[in-house]
Every structure is written in C-alpha cells, then in structure tokens.
N, C-alpha and C positions, 0 to 999 in steps of 0.2 A: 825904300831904297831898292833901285833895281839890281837883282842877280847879275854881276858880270863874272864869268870864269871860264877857263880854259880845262879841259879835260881831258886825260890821258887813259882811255880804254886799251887793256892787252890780253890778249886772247895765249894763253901759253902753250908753247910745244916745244919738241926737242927736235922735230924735222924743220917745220914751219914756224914762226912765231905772229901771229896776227896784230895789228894797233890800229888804232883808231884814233884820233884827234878832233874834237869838237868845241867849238865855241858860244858859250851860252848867254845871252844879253838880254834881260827879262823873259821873254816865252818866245822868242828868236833862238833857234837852233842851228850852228851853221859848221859843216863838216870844213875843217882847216886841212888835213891827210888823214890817208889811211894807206897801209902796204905791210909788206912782210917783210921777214927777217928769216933768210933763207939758209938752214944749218943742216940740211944733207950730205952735203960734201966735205963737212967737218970729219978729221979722222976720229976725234974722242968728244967722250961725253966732257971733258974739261973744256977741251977749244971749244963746245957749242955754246956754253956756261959763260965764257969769258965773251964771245960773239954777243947775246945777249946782253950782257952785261954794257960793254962798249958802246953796241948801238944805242940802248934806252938810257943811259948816259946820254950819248949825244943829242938824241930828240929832245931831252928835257932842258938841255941846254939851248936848245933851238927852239923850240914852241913853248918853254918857259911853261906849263902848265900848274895849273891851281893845287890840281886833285889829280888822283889815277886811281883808276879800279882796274881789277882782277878780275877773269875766271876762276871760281874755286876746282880744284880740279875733281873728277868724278869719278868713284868708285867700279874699276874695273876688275876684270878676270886677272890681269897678268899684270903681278906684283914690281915687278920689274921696270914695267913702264911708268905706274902709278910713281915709283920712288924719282927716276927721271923726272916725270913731270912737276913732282913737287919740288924738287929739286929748280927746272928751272923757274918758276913758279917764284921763291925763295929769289932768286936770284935779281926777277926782275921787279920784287920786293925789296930788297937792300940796296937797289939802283935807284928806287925812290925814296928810302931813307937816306943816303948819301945826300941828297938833294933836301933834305925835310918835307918831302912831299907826302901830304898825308893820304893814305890809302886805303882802300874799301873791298870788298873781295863779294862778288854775288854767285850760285850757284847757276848753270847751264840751263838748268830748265826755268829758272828765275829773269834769268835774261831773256830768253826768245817767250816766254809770257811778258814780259814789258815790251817789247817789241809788236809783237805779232797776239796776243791774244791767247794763246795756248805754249804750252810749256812743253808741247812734244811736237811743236814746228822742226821742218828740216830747215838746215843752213840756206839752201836758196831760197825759202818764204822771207825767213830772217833777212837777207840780202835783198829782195824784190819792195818788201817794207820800207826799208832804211834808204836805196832808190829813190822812193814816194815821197817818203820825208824830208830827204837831206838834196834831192834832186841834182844828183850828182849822173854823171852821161851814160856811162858801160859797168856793167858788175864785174870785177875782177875775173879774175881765171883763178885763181885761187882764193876760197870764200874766208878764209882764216881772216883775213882785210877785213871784210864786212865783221866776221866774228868777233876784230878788238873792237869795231865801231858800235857795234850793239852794246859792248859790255860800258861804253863811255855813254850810251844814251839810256842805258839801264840805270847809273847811274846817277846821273842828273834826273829821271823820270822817278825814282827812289828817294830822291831829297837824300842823297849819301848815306842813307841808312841800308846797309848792309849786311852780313854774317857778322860782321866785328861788333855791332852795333844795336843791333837785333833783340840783344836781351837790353842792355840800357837802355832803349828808346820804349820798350814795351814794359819794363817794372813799372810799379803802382810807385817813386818814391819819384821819378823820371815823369809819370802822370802829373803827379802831386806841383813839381817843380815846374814844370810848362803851362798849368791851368792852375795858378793863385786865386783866380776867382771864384774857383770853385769849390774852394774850403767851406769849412762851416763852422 
C-alpha cells in the first residue's frame, strides 16, 4: 500500500509561529505551504493564543492534513518565556485535537539531525536543505517557515514516531508485537 498523507509541521512561538505543509505519496515528498503566523503586534499574551488558535484552525480546515507535528519546546534561562511557549505550544496542540488530528512532538535538535545530519545545524543549513529537497524558489526572510517545514519532514522521515511515542515504539512488548516471527 503506498503512503498517501498530508502533513502539518509547526514550529511554535509567541512573536513568530512557523508551519510547514507537506505532502507525502510513497517516497515523493512535495511541499503544499509554508509561512508564518505573525503575533508581534498582538497587545496580550491571550490575543496571541487566540491568533494561533484561529489561524491553525483555519489551515487544517483548508489542507485537511493527516498528522501534525510539533516542536518540543527547549529548555531555556528565562522561565517566563519557556511558560509562554508551552503555552503556545498547548495551544496549537488542542487546535489539532479539535480536529482529531493526531499529533507528534520531536525535539530541535532531532529535527535539524533529520534534516541536515547534525543536531546543532543553524536555521539557514536547516533552510538551504529543505530548498534541495522540497525545491522550492527563495528561502523566506523569516526562517521560522522553513522551521515548521523541517518539523513536518522530521516527521514523516521518523515514520511518526516521536517524544510521545518513543517509549512504546522501543519497549521489548512493542518488539515482541511487531516481530511475531521472531518468537520461539
């Protein structure tokens, strides 16, 4: 049976929000959008929540996507922001619950090693790759774009196994259950 699915990459922030959109049809990988979701100008952390919210509502309703994956967010100095981001984070997690869209979450440096080879690639390697790949014309001016597109080719390049996933895909019962043949 060949893999047909649409994918929903989102890169989270609370200035920026980055997505990604790709479409998978056996080992054809084909970029459908990518762009941002621009919350600067929002006066509160509620309106940038609800902005979020709204827009990845709308895309899902409009690219109809299979799956969505995440950024998990990563362990900073300044508490404050970490709570924001999981915050939005969360957000654009129960925008795909709303939808039943089931959902994956990979860590940052997991994604630009799926990408790129190494897990402390900068954003434009990450960007200059996915180019190559997805051969797509001009690299954003804002790399956050490419950052949700990485996390949708992460992935699909992952076979959906993810942080959520990670301990059931690798228990020995998860072993046992996949390889019948190999009982004795």
């Amino acid at each position: 049976m060949v893999e047909d699915k649409i994918i929903l990459g989102i890169d989270p922030g609370t200035t920026v929000m980055g997505y990604g959109i790709i479409h998978v049809k056996g080992k054809k990988i084909t970029m459908i959008n990518f762009g941002v979701i621009h919350l600067s100008k929002l006066a509160t952390h509620p309106d940038k929540l609800k902005r979020i919210f709204d827009r990845l509502d709308t895309l899902i309703k409009e690219h109809r996507p299979d799956e969505m994956a995440i950024e998990a967010p990563f362990f900073g100095k300044n508490v404050q922001s970490m709570l924001k981001l999981g915050r939005a984070q969360g957000v654009a997690i129960a925008a795909s619950l709303l939808h039943n869209l089931p959902f994956e979450e990979y860590s940052p440096r997991r994604i630009k090693q799926a990408i790129t080879g190494s897990g402390a690639s900068s954003k434009e390697q990450v960007a200059i790759m996915l180019q190559k790949l997805l051969k797509f014309k001009e690299i954003p001016k804002l790399l956050d774009a490419t950052d949700g597109l990485a996390v949708a080719v992460c992935h699909h390049y992952s076979k959906g196994v993810g942080e959520h996933n990670k301990s059931k895909s690798s228990s020995w019962s998860s072993f046992v259950k996949n390889n019948p043949d190999r009982k004795k």
